[in-house]
Structure formats: C-alpha cells, structure tokens
C-alpha positions as CSV (number, residue, x, y, z in Angstrom):
1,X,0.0,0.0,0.0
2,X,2.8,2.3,0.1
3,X,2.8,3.1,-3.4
4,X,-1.2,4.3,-3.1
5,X,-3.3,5.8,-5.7
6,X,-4.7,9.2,-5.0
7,X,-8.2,9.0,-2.7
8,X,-7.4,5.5,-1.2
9,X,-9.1,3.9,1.6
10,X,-9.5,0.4,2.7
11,X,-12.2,-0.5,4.8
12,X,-12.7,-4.1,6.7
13,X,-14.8,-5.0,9.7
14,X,-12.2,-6.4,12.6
15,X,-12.8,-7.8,16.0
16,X,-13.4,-3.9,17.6
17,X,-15.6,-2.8,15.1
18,X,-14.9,-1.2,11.6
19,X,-11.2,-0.4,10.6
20,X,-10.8,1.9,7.8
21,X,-7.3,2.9,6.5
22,X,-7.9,6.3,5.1
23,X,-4.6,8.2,2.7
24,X,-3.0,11.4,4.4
25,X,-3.5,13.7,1.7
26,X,-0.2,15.8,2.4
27,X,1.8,12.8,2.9
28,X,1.8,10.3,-0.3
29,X,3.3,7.4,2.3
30,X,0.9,8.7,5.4
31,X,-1.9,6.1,6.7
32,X,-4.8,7.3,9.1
33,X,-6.3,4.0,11.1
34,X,-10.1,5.2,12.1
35,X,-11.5,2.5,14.2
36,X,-15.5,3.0,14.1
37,X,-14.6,6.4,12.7
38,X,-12.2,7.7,15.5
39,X,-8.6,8.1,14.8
40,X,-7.0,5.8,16.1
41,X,-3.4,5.8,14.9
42,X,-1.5,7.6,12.0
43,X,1.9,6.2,10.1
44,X,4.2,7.1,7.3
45,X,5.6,4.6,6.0
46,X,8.5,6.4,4.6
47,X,9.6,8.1,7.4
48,X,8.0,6.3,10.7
49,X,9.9,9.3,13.0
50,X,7.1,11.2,11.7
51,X,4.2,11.5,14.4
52,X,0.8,13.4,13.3
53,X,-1.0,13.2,16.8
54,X,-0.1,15.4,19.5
55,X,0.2,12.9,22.1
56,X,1.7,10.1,20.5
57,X,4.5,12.9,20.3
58,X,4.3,13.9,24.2
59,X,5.0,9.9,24.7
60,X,7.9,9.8,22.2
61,X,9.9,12.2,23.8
62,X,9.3,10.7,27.1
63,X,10.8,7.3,24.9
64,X,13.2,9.6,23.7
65,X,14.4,11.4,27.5
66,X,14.4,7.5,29.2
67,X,18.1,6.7,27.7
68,X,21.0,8.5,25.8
69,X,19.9,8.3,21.9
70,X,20.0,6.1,19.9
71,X,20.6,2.9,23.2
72,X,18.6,0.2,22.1
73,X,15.4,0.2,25.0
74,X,13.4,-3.1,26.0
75,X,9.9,-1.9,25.3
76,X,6.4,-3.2,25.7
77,X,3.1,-2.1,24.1
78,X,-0.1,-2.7,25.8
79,X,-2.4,-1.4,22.5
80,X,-1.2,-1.8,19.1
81,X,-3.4,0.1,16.5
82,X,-0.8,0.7,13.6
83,X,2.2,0.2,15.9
84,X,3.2,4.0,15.6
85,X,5.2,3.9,18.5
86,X,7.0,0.5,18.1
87,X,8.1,1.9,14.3
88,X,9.2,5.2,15.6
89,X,11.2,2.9,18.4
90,X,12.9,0.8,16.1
91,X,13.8,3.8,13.4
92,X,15.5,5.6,16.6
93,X,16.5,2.7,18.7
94,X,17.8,0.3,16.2
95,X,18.3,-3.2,17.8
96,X,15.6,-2.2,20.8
97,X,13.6,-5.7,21.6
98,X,9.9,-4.4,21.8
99,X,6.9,-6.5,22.3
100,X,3.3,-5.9,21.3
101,X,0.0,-6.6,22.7
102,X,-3.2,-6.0,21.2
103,X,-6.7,-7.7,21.7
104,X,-7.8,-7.4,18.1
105,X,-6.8,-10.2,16.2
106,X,-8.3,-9.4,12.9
107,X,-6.6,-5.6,13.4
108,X,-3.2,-6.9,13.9
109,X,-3.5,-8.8,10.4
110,X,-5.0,-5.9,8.6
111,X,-2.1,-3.3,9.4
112,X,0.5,-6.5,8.9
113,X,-0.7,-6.6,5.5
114,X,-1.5,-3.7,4.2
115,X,1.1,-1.4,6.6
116,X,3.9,-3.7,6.7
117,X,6.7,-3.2,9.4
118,X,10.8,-3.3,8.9
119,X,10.9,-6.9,9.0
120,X,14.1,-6.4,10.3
121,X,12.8,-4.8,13.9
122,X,13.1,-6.8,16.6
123,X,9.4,-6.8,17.3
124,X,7.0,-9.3,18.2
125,X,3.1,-8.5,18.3
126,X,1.3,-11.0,20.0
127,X,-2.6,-11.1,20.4
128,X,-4.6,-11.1,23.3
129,X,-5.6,-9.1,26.7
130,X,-3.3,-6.2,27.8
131,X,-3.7,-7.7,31.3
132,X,-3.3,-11.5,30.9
133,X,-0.4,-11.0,29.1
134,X,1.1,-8.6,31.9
135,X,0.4,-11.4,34.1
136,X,2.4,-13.9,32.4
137,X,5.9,-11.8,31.9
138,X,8.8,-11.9,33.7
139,X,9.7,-9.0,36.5
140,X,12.2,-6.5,35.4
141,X,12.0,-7.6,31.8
142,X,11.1,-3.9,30.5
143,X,12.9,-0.4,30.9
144,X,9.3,1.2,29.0
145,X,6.2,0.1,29.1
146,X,3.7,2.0,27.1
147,X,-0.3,1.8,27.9
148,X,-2.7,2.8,25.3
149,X,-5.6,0.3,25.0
150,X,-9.2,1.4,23.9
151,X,-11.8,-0.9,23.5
152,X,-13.8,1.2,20.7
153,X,-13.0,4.5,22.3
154,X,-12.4,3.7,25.8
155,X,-10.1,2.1,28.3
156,X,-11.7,-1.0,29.6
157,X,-12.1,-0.8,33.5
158,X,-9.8,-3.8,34.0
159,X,-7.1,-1.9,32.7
160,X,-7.4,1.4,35.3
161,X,-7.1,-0.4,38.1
162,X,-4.2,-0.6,41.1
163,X,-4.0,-4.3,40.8
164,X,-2.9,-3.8,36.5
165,X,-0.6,-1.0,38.1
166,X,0.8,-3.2,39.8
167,X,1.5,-5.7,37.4
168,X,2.5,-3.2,35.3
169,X,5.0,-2.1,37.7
170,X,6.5,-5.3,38.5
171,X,7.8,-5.7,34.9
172,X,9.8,-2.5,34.7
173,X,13.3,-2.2,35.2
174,X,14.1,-0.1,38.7
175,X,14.7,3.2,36.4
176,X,12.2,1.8,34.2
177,X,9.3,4.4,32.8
178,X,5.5,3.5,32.1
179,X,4.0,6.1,29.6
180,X,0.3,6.1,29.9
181,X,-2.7,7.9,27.8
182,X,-5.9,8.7,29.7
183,X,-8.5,10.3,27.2
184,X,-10.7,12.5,29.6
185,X,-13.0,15.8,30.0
186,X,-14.7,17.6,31.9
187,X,-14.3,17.4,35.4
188,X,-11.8,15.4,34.8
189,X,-12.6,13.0,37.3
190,X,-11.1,9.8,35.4
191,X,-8.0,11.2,34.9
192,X,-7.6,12.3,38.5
193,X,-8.6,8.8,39.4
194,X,-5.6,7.5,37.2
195,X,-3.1,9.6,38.4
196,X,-3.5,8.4,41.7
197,X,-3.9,5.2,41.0
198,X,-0.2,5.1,39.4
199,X,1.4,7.2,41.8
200,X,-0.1,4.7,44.3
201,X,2.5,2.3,42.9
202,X,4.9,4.8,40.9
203,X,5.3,7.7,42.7
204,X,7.4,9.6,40.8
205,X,5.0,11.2,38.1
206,X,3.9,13.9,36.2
207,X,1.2,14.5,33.5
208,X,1.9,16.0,29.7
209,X,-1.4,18.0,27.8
210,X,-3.0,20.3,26.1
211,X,-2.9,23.6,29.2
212,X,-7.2,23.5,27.8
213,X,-7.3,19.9,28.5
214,X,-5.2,20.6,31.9
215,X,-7.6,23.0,33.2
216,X,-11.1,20.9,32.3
217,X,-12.0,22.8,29.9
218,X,-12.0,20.1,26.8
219,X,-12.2,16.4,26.1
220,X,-8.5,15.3,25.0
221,X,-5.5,12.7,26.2
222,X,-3.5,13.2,28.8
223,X,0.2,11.7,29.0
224,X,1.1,10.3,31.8
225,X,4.8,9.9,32.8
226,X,5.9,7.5,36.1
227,X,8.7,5.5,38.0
228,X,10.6,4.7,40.9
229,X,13.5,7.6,40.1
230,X,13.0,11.3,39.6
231,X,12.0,12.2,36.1
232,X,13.8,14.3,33.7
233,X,10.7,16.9,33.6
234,X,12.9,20.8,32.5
235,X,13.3,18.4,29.4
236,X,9.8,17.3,29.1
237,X,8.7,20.6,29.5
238,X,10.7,21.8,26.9
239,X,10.0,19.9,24.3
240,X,6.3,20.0,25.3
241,X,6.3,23.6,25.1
242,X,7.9,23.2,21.5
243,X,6.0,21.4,19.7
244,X,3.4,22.2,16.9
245,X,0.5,22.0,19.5
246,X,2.4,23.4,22.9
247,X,1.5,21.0,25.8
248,X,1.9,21.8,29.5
249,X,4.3,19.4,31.9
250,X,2.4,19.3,35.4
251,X,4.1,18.3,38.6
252,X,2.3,19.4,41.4
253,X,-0.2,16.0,41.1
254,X,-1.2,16.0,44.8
255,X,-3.3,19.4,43.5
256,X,-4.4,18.0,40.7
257,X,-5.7,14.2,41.8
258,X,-7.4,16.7,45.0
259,X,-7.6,13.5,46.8
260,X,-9.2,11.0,44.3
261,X,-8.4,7.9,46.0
262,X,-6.8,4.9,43.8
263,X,-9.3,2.6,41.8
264,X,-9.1,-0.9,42.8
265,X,-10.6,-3.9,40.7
266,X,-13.8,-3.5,43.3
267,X,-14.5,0.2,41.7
268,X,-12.2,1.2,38.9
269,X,-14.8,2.0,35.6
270,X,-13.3,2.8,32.0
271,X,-12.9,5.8,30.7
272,X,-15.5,8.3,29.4
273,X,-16.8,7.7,26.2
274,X,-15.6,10.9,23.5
275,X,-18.0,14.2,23.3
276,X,-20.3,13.2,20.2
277,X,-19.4,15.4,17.6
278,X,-15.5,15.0,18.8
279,X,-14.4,13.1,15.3
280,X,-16.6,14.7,12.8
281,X,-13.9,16.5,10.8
282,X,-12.4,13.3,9.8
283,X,-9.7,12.5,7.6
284,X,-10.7,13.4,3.8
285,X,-9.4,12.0,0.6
C-alpha cells in the first residue's frame, strides 16, 4: 500500500468494530487508522519518526528522555493500532527488543498486511488481553512500558485499576518508565482517578497535555509519565512547550488528583466515552 493511488481507503470490519485505512492527503506514504470512525493511529511509512498526533508525540519524547539516543530500549506495548510507537522505536533505537499486545486479532493482520513493518525490527506483536499478558511476563523484563488500549474509544475498567498498576509495575526495570494515555473531559474526574492510582505504585510522576485539557475545559488525552527515580521533567517541559500544538508538563499532582483515592478492581470503571461530535472533521481524501 505504500505506493497508493490518489483517494485510497480500505475498509474491513475487525474484532473492535470497523477499521478503515484512510490516505494522508499531504503525505503520499501517510496512513490514518479510524476504528468506528475515531482516529485511532496515524503512520508514514516512509519516514515512521514522523508522528501526526499530539500525544503520540508527548509519549515519544518521554521514549526519547528515558536513555542516551539512539541505546537500544526493551519496550512493551499494551495497544497496538498501527504500531506507531513500536516503528518510531525501532527507526531511533535500532536493535531495541519491543513487544506488542493487542486484543484485536483481525486488526493486527489488517495493518501486517496492508502497513507492513521493517521486518528487520526486533518486534513481536502478540494477540490477546493487555492484562493477561502482563500477568504472564517476567519482572524487570522492560525499561518502557507504554499503555494505550481502547476498546472502541475507551479504556476497559480492568485496565485502570491498582492491581494492573501493579503488574505493570513489577515488569519495569528499577529506572524503568510506564507512559500512559488517559483520554478524559470535563471534570476530569477519570484522569484524576488515574493519576493516583499510578502514583499509588509509581510515585514519581507527572502529566503532559494540552494547558485547555489541563484546566477541564475540553475532552482530549492526557500523557502520563511515572517510576521509581525522579523524572527528567525541564526536558519534558521543553520539548512540550515546542512542539506544533504546545503541551503543559504538570508536577504538582497531589493538586491535581485533589484527593481521588486509587481505583481498585472493586471500583475502577473505564474511561468516558468521547464528546459526540469530537471526530466529525475526519480525515478526507
């Protein structure tokens, strides 16, 4: 598909609903993955350093700020989508060891297919549930673990609880980062929640977004950056502040969570469902 004629789009029913793959019209190698027609994840093919979304490029740089360039990282994926993070990680980590994990079966062999990976990556993708697969890994065995799983448009509850934290937690390296995105609006009472609920287990946090999104004043994703050793947040701020969209680098979390207690299994719920209305300019070819 890389060589695509002009106004492409592919369109197949998968496991999570219907997947289209829509062309970037400014980019003649640029993929848009709409899964029941929200964005879901956007590649180029040529040039996978490239990273359309906002957010997907508030988590790269925390990739980017967890080792000296170009040292190869051990990295696992909870969420797959298009794998736009596991190609960036292999264009700038050469050699890393990264391991996928995505729910949708049918999805996995749609992007395999039709947006084919370096084959020489060192990257597995295996399907199946975020959490069972947690379970099953060794400890230490990552130094990033990345979080971004959406059933349809939400985070399943099982996945914003302490008990995943934990899990999550016990498979990173001591200096090891998870990178987390929490989709949330106004009051922003699910993203509160999920703060506290890592800093329960990773204390050491702070929280990358749009300063509107911030403040509770629009639906949007939140980044969230945690581990057991202080993080490098002048950096993060920096490059928050200069990037197309400008993001925000919050610290002060004990404000911010204003004393949302961690979800447990008991109690933890998924996250909001999008605005309606929220993806109606969509991609157009």
């Amino acid at each position: 598909m890389a060589q695509r004629k002009r106004g492409e789009r592919r369109v197949e029913t998968v496991a999570s609903g219907v997947a289209e793959l829509v062309g970037d019209p400014d980019r003649s190698s640029g993929w848009t993955l709409l899964l029941d027609g929200a964005p879901q994840s956007h590649v180029d093919l040529a040039d996978p350093t490239y990273l359309e979304f906002e957010y997907i490029r508030r988590m790269a740089a925390a990739i980017d700020l967890t080792a000296p360039p170009g040292t190869p990282l051990r990295v696992l994926h909870l969420g797959g989508g298009a794998l736009t993070l596991p190609r960036y990680v292999a264009a700038t980590r050469p050699g890393s060891p990264q391991r996928v994990v995505e729910i949708d079966g049918p999805l996995v062999e749609l992007v395999r297919k039709a947006l084919p990976w370096d084959p020489k990556a060192k990257l597995r993708v295996r399907v199946g549930d975020a959490r069972e697969a947690v379970t099953g890994m060794r400890d230490d065995g990552y130094d990033v673990v990345i979080v971004d799983v959406f059933a349809g448009s939400r985070t399943p509850a099982h996945l914003a609880s302490v008990e995943f934290i934990r899990e999550v937690a016990r498979v990173l390296a001591p200096g090891g980062r998870l990178i987390a995105n929490v989709a949330d609006g106004p009051p922003l009472k699910y993203a509160r929640s999920q703060v506290a609920t890592i800093r329960a287990v990773l204390p050491e946090a702070c929280l990358v977004a749009d300063a509107a999104v911030l403040r509770g004043r629009r639906f949007g994703n939140l980044v969230v950056i945690a581990g057991r050793t202080p993080l490098p947040v002048t950096e993060l701020s920096r490059r928050a502040a200069g990037d197309w969209f400008p993001g925000r680098v919050e610290t002060d979390l004990d404000r911010f969570t204003s004393g949302q207690p961690a979800a447990t299994d008991i109690d933890a719920v998924p996250s909001p469902a999008p605005p309606e209305g929220l993806f109606s300019s969509r991609p157009q070819t």
